[in-house]
N, C-alpha and C positions, 0 to 999 in steps of 0.2 A: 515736319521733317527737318526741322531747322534753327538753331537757338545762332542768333548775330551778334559781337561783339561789336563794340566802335571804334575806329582807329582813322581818322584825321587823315585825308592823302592817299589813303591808304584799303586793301580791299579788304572787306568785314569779313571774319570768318568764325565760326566757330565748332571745335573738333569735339567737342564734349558733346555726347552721343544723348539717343533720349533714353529712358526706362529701358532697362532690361528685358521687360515683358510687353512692350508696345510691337506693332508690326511692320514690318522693313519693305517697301518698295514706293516709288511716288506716289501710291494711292493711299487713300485715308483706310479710318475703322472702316470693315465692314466692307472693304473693298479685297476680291482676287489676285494674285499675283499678274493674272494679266490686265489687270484693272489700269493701275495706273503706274504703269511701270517707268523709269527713268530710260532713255532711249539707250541704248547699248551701242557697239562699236556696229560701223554700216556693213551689212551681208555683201560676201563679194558673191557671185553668178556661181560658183565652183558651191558656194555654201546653199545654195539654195534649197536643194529636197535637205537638210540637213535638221531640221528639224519644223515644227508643225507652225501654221502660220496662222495669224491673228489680225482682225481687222474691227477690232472694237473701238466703240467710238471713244473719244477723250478730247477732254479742254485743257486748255491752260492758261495760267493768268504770268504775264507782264510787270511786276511789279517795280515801279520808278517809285526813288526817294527824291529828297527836296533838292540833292544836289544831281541829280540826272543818273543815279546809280541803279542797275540792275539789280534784283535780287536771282539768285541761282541756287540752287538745290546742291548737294553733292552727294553721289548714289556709287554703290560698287558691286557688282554684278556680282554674287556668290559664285554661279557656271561659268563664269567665260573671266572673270577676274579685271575683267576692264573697269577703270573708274571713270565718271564725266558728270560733267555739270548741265543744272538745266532748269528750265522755269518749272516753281509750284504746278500741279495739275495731277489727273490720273482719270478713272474710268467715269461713265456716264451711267449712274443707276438707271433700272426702267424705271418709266414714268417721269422722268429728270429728264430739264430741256437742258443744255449744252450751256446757259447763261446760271442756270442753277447747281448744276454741278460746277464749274469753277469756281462760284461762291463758296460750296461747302469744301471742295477741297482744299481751296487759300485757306479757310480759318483749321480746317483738319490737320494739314500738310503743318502750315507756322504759324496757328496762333494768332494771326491777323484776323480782320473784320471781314466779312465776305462782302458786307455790304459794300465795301471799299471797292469792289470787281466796278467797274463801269459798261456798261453793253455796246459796248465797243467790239469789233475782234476782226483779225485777219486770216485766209485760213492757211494753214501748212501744210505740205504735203511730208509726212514721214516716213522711213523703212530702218528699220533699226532691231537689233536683236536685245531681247533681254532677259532673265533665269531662262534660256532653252528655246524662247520663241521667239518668232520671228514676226513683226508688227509692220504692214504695210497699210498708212492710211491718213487720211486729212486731218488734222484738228482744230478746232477754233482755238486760238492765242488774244485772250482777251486783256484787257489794259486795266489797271488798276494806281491810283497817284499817292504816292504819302507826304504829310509836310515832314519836315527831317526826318529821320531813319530809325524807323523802327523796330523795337526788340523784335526777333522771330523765336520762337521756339515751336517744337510741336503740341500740335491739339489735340490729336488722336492719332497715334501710330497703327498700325494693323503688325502682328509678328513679323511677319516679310521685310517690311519695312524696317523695323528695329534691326534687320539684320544688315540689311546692306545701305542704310543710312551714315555718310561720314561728318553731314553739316551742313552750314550755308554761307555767303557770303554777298553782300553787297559790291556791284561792280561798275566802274563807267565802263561806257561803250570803249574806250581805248583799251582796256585793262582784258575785252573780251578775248580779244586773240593770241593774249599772252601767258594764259590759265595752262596750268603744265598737263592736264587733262582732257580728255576728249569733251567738246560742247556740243551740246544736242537741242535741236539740231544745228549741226555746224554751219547753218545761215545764221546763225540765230541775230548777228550783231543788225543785218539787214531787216527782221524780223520785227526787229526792236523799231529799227527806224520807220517801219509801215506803219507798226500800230499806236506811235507815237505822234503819228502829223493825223490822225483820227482825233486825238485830245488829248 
């Protein structure tokens, strides 16, 4: 979901979107819109019966470069028109344990190694809406290390995906809370810091 430019100082981004015909949401090929969807703006109490709720399992991977930079996703809601940013990840195929599926979705999602995930993870607790649903539920946030920064691009979009994909961007942790967009989840900078003192 993701192609990263380099820029020195500065936060990696890249707008140039994937194939026309790939699929738009955080989850790879072969994954549902509810699969692995990027977290959406949080439900208020008023929104609640508003639409149909979802508690499918999902990982996500962490990804730190050589200089201490996050990698982030950036998704834009088709229904609700919110945009925000957020770590690689998305739904947990059956038969797929929670360490395997964020292996295949890192290399699906950008292009990266899965093998690069390390079985590490902290768990999060999420509620977030996104195309129409409403997702309340845990995920593992697994850690993954790079020596300097690596190109991202995607490996496999699913439609969905190609739609509401904007790019990616490498970030420090100072740079998280200054992102003009919504972060999901908006601990995420704390996040980072659990699953970082793991290895």
């Amino acid at each position: 979901m993701s192609d990263s430019q380099t820029g020195t100082g500065a936060p990696r981004t890249d707008a140039d979107g994937p194939p026309a015909d790939a699929d738009a949401s955080p989850a790879g090929a072969g994954r549902s819109s509810a699969d692995a969807s990027p977290a959406g703006a949080s439900r208020s109490p008023a929104d609640a019966g508003a639409s149909p709720t979802s508690d499918r399992a999902a990982a996500r991977v962490v990804c730190v470069d050589g200089d201490g930079r996050v990698l982030l996703m950036h998704w834009r809601d088709t229904v609700s028109g919110v945009t925000l940013w957020e770590p690689p990840g998305g739904g947990i195929d059956p038969g797929e344990t929670p360490f395997e599926a964020a292996r295949r979705e890192l290399t699906e999602e950008t292009g990266l190694p899965g093998e690069a995930v390390l079985d590490r993870w902290v768990p999060v607790r999420r509620e977030f809406d996104w195309l129409g649903t409403h997702y309340v539920k845990t995920e593992r946030f697994y850690l993954a290390r790079f020596e300097g920064t690596p190109v991202v691009g995607p490996g496999a979009f699913t439609a969905e995906e190609n739609d509401t994909y904007l790019g990616s961007g490498w970030f420090s942790p100072a740079e998280l809370a200054g992102l003009p967009d919504a972060l999901e989840p908006p601990d995420l900078a704390e996040v980072v810091s659990r699953i970082t003192r793991l290895g």
